[in-house]
N, C-alpha and C positions, 0 to 999 in steps of 0.2 A: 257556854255549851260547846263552843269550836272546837277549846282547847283538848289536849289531849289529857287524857284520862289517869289520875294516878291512885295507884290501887297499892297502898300499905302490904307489904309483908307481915303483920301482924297476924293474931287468931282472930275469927271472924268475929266469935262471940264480943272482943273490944271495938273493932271497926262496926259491928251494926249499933252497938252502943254510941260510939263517936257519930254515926249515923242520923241516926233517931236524935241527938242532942242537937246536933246544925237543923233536921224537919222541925223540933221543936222551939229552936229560936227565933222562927218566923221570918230571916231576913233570905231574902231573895238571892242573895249571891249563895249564902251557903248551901241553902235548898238546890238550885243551877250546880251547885258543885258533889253534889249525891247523887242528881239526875246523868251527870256528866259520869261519873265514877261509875255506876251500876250499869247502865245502860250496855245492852249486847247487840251488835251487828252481827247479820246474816253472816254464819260460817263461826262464830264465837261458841265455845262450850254454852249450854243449857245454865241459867237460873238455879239458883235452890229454891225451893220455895219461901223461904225467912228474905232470901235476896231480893226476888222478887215482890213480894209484898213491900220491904223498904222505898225500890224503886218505886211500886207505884204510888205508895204512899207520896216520896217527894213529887214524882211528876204530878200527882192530881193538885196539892198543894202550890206546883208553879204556875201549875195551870191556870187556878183560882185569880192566883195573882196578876198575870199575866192577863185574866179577861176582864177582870177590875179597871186595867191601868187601859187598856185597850179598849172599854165599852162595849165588850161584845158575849156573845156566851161561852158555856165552858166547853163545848164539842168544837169550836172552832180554834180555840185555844189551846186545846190539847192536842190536833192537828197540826198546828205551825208546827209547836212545838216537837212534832215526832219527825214534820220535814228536818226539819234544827238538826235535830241527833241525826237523822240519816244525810243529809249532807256534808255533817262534821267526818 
């Protein structure tokens, strides 16, 4: 999630495809690397909404994961995880 963010040149419509195929493959890195890629800081252009929904799709998915591996619930999980992206 540190790394920095790389965002294809491509049309959207393939990149949310390529998207949605890493959320559906279940593994944690790829999912971390859509949550990474979408993800907007304070001062970045707005979301689309298709964008948006991707991202939170993958964040609540890392999330899962992440309070699985951690034993703890998914509101706390989803917290680190938003310190994560705003410290990166």
């Amino acid at each position: 999630l540190k790394a920095r963010a790389r965002v294809k040149r491509t049309m959207w419509s393939r990149r949310a495809q390529e998207y949605e195929a890493k959320i559906n493959s279940g593994d944690p890195i790829f999912i971390a690397e859509v949550v990474r890629d979408l993800h907007r800081k304070a001062g970045q252009p707005d979301q689309s909404f298709s964008e948006r929904q991707i991202f939170e799709s993958a964040r609540d998915r890392l999330a899962q994961e992440l309070a699985a591996v951690e034993r703890t619930d998914l509101e706390v999980a989803t917290e680190k995880l938003e310190e994560l992206l705003q410290a990166a």
